[in-house]
C-alpha positions as CSV (number, residue, x, y, z in Angstrom):
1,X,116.0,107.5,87.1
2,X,119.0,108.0,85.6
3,X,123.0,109.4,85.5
4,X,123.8,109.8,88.9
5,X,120.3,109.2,91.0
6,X,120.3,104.8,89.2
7,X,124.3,104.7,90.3
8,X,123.3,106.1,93.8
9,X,120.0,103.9,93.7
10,X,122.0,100.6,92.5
11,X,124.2,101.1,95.6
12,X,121.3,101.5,97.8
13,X,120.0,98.0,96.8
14,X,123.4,96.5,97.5
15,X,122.9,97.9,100.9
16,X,119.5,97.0,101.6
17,X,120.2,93.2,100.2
18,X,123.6,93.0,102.5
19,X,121.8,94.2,105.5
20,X,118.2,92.0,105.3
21,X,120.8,88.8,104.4
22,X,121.5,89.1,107.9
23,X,119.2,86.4,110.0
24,X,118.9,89.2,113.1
25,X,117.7,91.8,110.5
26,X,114.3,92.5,111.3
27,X,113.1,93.2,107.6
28,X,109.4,94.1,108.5
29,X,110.3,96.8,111.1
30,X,113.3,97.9,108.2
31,X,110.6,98.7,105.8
32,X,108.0,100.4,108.2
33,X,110.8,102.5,108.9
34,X,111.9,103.5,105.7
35,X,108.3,104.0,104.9
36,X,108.2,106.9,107.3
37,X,111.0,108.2,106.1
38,X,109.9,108.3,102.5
39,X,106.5,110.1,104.2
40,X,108.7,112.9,105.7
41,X,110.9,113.6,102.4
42,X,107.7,113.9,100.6
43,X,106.3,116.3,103.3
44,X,109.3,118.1,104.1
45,X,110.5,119.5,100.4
46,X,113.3,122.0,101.9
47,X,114.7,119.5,104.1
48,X,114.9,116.9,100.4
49,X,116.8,119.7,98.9
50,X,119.2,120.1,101.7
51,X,119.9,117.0,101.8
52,X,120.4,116.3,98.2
53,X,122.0,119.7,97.3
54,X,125.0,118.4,95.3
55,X,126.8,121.8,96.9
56,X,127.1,120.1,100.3
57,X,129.4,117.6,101.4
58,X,128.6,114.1,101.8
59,X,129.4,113.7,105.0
60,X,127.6,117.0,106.3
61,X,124.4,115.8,104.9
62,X,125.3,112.5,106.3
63,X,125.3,113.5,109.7
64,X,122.3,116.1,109.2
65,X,120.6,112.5,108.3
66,X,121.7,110.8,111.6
67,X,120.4,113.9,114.0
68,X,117.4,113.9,112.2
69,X,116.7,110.1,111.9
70,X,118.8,109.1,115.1
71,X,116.2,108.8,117.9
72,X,113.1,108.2,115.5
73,X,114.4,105.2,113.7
74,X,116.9,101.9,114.1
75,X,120.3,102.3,113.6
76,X,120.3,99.9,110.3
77,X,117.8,102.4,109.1
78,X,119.3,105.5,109.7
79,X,122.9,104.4,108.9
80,X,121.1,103.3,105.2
81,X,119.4,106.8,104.8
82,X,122.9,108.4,105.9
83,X,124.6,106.6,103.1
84,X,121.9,107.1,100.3
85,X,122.4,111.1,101.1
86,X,126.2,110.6,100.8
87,X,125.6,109.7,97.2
88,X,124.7,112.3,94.4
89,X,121.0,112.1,92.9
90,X,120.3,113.8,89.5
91,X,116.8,115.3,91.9
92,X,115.8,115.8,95.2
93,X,112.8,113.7,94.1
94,X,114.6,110.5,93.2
95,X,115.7,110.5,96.8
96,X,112.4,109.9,98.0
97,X,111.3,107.4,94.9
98,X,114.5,105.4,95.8
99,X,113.1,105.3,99.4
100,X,110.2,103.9,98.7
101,X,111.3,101.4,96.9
102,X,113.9,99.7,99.2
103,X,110.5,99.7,101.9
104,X,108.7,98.3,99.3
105,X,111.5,95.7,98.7
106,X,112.2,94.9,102.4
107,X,108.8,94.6,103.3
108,X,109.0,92.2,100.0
109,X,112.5,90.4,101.7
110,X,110.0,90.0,105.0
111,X,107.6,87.5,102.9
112,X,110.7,85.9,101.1
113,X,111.8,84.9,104.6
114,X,108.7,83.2,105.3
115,X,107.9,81.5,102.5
116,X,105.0,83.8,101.3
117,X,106.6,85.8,98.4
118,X,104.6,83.4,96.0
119,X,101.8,84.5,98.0
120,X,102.0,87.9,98.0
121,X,102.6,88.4,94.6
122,X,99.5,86.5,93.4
123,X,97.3,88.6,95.8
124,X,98.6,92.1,94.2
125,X,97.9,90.7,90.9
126,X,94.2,89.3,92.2
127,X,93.5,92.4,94.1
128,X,94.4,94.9,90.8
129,X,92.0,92.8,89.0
130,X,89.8,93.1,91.4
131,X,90.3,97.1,91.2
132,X,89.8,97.7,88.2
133,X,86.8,95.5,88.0
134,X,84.7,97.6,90.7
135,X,84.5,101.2,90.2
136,X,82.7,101.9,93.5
137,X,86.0,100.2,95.8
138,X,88.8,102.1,93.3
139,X,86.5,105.4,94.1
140,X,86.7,104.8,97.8
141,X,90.4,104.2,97.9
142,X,91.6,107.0,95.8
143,X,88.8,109.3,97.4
144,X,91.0,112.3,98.0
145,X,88.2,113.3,100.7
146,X,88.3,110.0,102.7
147,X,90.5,110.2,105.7
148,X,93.4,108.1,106.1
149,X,91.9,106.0,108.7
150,X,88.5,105.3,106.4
151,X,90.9,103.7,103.9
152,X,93.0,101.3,106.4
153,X,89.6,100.3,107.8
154,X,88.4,99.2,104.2
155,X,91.9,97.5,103.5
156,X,91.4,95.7,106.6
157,X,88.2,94.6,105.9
158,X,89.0,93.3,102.5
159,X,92.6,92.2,103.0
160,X,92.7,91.2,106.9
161,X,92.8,87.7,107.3
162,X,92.4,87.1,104.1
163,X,95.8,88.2,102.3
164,X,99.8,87.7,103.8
165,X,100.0,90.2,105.7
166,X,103.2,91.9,103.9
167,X,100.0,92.1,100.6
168,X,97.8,94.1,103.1
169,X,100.6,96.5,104.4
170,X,102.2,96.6,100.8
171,X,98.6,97.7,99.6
172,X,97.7,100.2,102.4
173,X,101.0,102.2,102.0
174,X,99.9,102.4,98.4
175,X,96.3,103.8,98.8
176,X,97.4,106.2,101.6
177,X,100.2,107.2,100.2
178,X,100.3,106.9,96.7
179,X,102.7,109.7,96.0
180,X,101.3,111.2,92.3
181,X,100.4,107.6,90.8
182,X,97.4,106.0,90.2
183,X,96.2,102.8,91.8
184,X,96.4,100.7,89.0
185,X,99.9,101.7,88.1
186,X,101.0,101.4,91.8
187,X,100.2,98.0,92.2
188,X,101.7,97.1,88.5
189,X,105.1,98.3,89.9
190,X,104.7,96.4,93.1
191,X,104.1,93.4,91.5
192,X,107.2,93.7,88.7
193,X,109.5,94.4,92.2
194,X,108.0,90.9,93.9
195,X,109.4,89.7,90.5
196,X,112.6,91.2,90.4
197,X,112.3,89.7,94.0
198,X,113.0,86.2,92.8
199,X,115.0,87.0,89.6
200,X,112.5,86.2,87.5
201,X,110.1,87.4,84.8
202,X,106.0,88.3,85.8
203,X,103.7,86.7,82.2
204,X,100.2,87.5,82.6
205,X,98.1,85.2,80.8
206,X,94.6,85.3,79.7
207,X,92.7,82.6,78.8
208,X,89.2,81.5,77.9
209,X,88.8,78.8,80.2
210,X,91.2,78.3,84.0
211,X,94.0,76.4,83.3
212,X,94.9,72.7,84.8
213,X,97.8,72.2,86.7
214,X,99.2,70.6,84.1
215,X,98.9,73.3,81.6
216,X,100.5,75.8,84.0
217,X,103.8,74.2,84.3
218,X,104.0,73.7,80.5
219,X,103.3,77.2,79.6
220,X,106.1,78.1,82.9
221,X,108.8,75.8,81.1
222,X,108.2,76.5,77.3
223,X,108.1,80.5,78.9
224,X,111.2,80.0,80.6
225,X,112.9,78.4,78.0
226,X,111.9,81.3,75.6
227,X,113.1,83.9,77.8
228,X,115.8,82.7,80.1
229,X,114.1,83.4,83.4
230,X,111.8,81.6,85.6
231,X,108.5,82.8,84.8
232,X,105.9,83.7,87.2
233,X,102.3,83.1,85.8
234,X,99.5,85.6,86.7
235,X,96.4,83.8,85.3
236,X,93.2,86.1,83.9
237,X,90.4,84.3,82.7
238,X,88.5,86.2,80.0
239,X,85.3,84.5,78.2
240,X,86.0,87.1,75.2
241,X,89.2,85.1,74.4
242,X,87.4,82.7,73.0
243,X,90.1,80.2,73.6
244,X,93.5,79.3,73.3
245,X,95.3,82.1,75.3
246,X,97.4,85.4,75.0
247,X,100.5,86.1,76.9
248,X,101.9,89.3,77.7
249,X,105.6,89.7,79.1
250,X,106.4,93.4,80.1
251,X,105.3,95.0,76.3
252,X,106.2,91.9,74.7
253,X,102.4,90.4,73.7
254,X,102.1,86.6,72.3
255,X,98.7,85.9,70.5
256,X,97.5,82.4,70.6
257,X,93.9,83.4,71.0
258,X,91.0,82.6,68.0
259,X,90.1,86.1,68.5
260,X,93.1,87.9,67.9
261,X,93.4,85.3,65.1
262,X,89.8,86.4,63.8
263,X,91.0,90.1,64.4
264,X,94.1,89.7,62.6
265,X,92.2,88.3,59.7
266,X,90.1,90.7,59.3
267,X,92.8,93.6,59.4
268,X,94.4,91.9,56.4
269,X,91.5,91.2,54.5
270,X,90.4,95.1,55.2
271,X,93.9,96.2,53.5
């Protein structure tokens, strides 16, 4: 986003943070709801044009926004979406983009609450591994053909029990509604907004061999020290690494492994 539709999405945020700081906010229900309402933006293309249309007065679209929204959602919802359409947005589409990401974030405010963002986060990073490792599950959940209800059954059965259950509702609005973006890329962004979540920075590292306990917390601190931020470590363990490790921070790549080293050899001997 950008011009108008990140000011109107910044102000959003504010809005969404002061409202789930509140004890009695119920941030699970907050995000269901805001999930819906993304759904029926995305549906309903007229009805995201109306209520974007920077001809209109804020107000007007406001209220439009409260008849609509009034007796399907909470108040705290609705009043949120009435004040996101008071705002201007560069496209009708960012509307909807900014929507999904405060349900995304509040469902992500829901595990904070109980202790379980740590949680969450490492399951999105274990179940995208897990992804792209098994072409058969990725064909099943981004099976165009599959019915909605096929895919919440397989979710289920993979993540129920098994996962917090913010990961397994985080995950199933992705796959049933992923809204023009692939899998992969879906969960990548849910994972950097857990981050963002905690103020902090998201390093995945790949290694030869798992790292001890130990190791972990010195690569966190020498990380953090480097960059300013409390690192979160998302561990991959690669036999092709050969050892020692490689760290990558959003593009920013560190190579400590012999095979880069032998690669990097190579390419200078080869010039």
């Amino acid at each position: 986003m950008n011009g108008a539709s990140r000011e109107a999405l910044a102000a959003a945020r504010e809005r969404l943070d002061a409202l789930t700081d509140s004890t009695s906010a119920d941030a699970t229900k907050l995000a269901d709801e805001l999930a819906a309402v993304t759904a029926l933006l995305d549906r309903e293309v007229s009805l995201r044009r109306v209520l974007t249309d920077p001809a209109q007065a804020g107000e007007a679209k406001a209220g439009l926004a409260q008849r609509l929204l009034g007796s399907q959602v909470g108040g705290s919802t609705a009043d949120l979406v009435s004040g996101m359409v008071r705002s201007r947005w560069s496209q009708s589409r960012d509307l909807v983009d900014a929507l999904e990401e405060l349900a995304d974030t509040a469902e992500l405010t829901a595990a904070q609450k109980r202790g379980a963002l740590d949680d969450v986060e490492d399951e999105l990073f274990r179940f995208g591994r897990i992804v792209s490792s098994n072409t058969e599950l990725r064909a099943a959940l981004t099976d165009r053909a599959a019915t909605t209800a096929a895919k919440v059954e397989l979710l289920h059965r993979l993540l129920g029990g098994r996962a917090v259950p913010s990961t397994e509702r985080l995950v199933t609005r992705l796959v049933t509604a992923p809204r023009g973006r692939s899998l992969e890329a879906g969960l990548e962004s849910l994972s950097k907004l857990a981050a963002e979540r905690r103020d902090r920075l998201v390093a995945v590292v790949t290694s030869a061999v798992p790292l001890s306990d130990t190791q972990k917390q010195r690569l966190g601190a020498a990380l953090a020290k480097l960059y300013g931020h409390t690192m979160h470590l998302n561990i991959d363990v690669d036999p092709e690494v050969l050892g020692g490790i490689r760290v990558q921070v959003g593009d920013e790549v560190i190579n400590g492994s012999i095979a880069d080293r032998i690669e990097d050899a190579g390419r200078r001997l080869a010039s």
